[in-house]
N, C-alpha and C positions, 0 to 999 in steps of 0.2 A: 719242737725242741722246747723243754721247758727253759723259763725263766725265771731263778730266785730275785725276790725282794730284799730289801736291804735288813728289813726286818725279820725277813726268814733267816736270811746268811747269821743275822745277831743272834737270835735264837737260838738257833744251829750250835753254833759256836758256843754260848753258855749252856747250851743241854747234854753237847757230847752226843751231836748228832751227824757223822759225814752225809757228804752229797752223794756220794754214791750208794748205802744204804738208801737215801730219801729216792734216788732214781731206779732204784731195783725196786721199791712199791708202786709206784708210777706206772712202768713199763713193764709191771705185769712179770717180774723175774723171780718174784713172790710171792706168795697165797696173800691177797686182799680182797677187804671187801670196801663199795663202794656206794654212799648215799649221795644226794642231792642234798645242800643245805635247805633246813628249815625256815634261814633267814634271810639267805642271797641267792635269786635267782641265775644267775651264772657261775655259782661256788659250788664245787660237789668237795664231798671227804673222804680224804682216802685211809682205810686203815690197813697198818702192816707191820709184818717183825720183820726185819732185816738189820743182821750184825748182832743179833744178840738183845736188838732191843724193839721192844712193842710203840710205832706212833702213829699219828694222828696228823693229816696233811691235807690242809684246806686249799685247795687249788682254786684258780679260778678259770677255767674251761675254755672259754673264747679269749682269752689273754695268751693263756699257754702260764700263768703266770702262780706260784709260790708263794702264798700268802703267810706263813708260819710254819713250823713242825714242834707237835708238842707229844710230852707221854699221854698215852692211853691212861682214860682213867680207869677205874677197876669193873666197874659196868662195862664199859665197852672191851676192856681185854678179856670178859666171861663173856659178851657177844661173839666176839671175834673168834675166841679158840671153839665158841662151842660148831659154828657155821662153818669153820677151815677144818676142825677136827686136829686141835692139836693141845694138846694137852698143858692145862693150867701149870703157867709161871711163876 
């Protein structure tokens, strides 16, 4: 079960991002893709569209825990649509 942090929910909230969009990339209810951080070994990141919107969710894996949700930057949403196959927004 994941857990948002306070600083995710704040984010959230000024980005115009729900939690259940952020739980449909998570749980796999939407085409994502999925790295390891290059800077925290227990962070992986998730990328995914759900709701209409492209983000970027740094989880922390052996927590369960929600580190932020940010937009995709424009590199990563040409990553993203070219490996899911879905055509540029």
């Amino acid at each position: 079960m994941w857990k948002f942090t306070r600083h995710a929910v704040e984010r959230m909230k000024e980005r115009g991002y729900l939690e259940t969009d952020v739980l449909q990339v998570l749980e796999g209810d939407v085409p994502a893709l999925v790295y390891p951080s290059p800077r925290e070994e227990t962070v992986d990141l998730y990328f995914g569209n759900a709701g209409g919107k492209f983000m970027m969710i740094p989880v922390d894996r052996e927590k369960e825990t929600i580190i932020t949700v940010r937009p995709m930057r424009k590199k990563e949403k040409a990553v993203y649509n070219k490996e899911v196959g879905h055509e540029k927004k």
